[in-house]
VOSEZA-578412 format. One line per field, with one value per residue (C-alpha): residue number from 1; y, z, x. Coordinates in steps of 0.2 Angstrom, whole numbers, plus 5000, padded with zeros to 4 digits. Each point is the difference from the previous one (the first is absolute). Layout:
BEGIN
num	c(NUM|...)
north	c(Y|...)
up	c(Z|...)
east	c(X|...)
***
This chain:
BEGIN
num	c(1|2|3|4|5|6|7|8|9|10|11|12|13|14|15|16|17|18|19|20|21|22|23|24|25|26|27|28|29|30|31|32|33|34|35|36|37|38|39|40|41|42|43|44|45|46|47|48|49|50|51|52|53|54|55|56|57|58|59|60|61|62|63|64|65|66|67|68|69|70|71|72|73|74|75|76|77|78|79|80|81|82|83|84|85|86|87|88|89|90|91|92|93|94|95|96|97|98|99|100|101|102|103|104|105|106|107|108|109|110|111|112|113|114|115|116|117|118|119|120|121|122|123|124|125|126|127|128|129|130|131|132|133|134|135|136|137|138|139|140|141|142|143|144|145|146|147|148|149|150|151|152|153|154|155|156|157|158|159|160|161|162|163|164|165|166|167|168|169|170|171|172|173|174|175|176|177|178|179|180|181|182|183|184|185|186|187|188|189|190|191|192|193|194|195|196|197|198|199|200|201|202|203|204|205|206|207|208|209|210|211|212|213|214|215|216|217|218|219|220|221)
north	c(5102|4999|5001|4987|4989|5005|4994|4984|4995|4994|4991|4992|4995|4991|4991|4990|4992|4985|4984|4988|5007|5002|4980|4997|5005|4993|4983|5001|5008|4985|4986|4990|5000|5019|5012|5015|4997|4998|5011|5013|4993|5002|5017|5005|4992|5014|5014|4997|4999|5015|5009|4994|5008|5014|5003|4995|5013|5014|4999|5005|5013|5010|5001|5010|5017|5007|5006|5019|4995|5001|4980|4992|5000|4989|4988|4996|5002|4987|4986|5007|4993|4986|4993|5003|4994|4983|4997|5001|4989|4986|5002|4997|4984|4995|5001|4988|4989|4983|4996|4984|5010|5004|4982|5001|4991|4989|5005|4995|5011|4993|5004|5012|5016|5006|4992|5009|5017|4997|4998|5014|5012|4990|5001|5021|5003|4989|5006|5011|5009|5005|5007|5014|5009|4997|5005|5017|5004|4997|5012|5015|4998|5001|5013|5011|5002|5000|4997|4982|4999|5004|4987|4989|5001|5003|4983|4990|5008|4994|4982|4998|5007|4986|4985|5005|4985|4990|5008|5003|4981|4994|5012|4994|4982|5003|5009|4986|4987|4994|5018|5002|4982|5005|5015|4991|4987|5011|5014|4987|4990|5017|5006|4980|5003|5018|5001|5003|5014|5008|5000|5010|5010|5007|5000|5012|5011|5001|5004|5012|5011|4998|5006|5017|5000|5000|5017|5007|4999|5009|5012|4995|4998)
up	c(5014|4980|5000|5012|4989|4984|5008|5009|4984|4992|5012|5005|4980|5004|5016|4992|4989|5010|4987|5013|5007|4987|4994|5017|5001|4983|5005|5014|4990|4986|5011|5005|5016|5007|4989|5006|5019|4997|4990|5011|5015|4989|4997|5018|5005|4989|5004|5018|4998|4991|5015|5011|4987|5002|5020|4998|4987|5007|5019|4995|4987|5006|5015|4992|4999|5009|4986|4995|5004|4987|4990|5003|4981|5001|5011|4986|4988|5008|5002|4982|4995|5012|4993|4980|5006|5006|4986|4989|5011|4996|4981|5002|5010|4987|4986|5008|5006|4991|4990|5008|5015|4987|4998|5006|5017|5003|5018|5008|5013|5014|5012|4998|4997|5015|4989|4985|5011|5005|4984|4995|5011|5000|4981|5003|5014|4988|4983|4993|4988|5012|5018|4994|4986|5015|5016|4990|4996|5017|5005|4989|5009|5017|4996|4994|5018|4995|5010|5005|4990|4987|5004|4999|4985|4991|5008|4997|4981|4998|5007|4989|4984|5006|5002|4984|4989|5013|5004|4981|4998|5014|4997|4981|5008|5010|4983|4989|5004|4982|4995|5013|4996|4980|5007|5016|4988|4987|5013|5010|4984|4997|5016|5004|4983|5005|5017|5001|4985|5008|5018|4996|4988|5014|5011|4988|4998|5020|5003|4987|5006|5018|4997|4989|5016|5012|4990|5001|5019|4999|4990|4983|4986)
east	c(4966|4999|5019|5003|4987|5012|5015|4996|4989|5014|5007|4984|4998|5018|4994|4988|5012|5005|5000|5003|4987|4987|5007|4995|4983|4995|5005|4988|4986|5001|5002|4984|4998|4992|5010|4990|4999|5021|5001|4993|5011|5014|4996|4996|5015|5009|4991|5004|5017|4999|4993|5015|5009|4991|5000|5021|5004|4987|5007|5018|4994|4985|5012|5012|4992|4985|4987|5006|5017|5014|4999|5017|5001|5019|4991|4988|5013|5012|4987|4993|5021|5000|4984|5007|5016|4991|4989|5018|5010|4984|5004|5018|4996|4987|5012|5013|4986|5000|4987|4997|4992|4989|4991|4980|5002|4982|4993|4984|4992|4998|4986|4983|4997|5012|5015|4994|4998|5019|5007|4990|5008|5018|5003|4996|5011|5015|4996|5015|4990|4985|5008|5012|4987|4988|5010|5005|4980|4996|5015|4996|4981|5008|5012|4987|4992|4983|4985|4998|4983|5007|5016|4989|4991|5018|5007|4983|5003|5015|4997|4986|5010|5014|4989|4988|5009|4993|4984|4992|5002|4993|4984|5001|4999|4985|4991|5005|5013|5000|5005|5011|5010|5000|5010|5011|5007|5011|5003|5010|5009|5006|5005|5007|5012|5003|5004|5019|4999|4983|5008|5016|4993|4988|5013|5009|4986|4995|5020|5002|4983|5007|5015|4990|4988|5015|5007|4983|4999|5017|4993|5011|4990)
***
């Protein structure tokens, strides 16, 4: 189980950083009107679609092999590429995408806090940066055939590792909503000036460790 921990660490790490996401989430949690009960159904909404995540990448895996069977190591190795080869092709995209695509669009949510839940889970599900790190961690748990206990506690791991830039603010913001603001505001200027360079960079990174995990499963190192 510590190995499978090692492994998916990484990757979960890479998860959590969404900057739309994040963006997201501190827009809600500085607004006026009930930043912690949106914030929360923000964050629920993205833990749930994390658990479908889950329950699509696990039935097609844990499938593959009974436990004690040999591990269809080019199975995992393939999706390890296809995943890598994904997270490169958004790169590409990115740097022929004009930077008037760029330009902070003003929205409104629209709704209560079943509006915020959905875009909570919505901006997961899309987000470029967070589904491939994500899908391969969830994969290596499934392909390792453990118990389902221990499944379990390795996909809730991972889910709270990947929602963590959400979750330590909105715990800050229940402690101390002054403190928490001081620490919101700069975070997102940075992140809001950052954003194309962050995003590809972590795409980058979360390819190239795909492509090294891929060659692992095939027993290249």
């Amino acid at each position: 189980m510590f190995e499978i921990i090692k492994l998916t660490l990484p990757l979960s790490l890479a998860a959590a950083f969404s900057v739309s996401s994040i963006l997201g989430f501190f827009t809600i949690m500085v607004a006026k009107e009930k930043p912690l009960e949106n914030g929360f159904a923000f964050m629920v909404g993205g833990i749930l679609a994390y658990c479908a995540i889950i329950i699509f990448v696990l039935l097609p895996f844990s499938k593959a092999a009974p436990a004690g069977a040999p591990r269809h190591a080019e199975m995992h190795a393939v999706a390890d590429f296809i995943l890598a080869g994904i997270c490169f092709l958004l790169v590409i995209k990115a740097f022929f995408k004009k930077d008037d695509a760029e330009k902070k669009k003003e929205t409104k949510m629209i709704g209560g806090v079943f509006a915020y839940l959905g875009m909570g889970a919505l901006m997961r599900i899309v987000s470029a940066n967070t589904l491939p790190p994500f899908i391969g961690a969830v994969k290596d748990v499934s392909g390792a055939h453990l118990s389902i206990e221990s499944s379990v506690i390795l996909c809730s791991l991972i889910i709270l590792i990947s929602m963590s830039p959400m979750i330590i603010p909105w715990l800050l913001f229940l402690v101390n909503k002054e403190k928490a603001i001081d620490l919101i505001s700069p975070a997102s200027r940075f992140l809001e000036k950052n954003k194309r360079m962050l995003n590809n960079t972590v795409l980058v990174v979360i390819a190239v460790y795909l492509v090294m995990h891929g060659f692992i499963h095939l027993g290249i190192k």
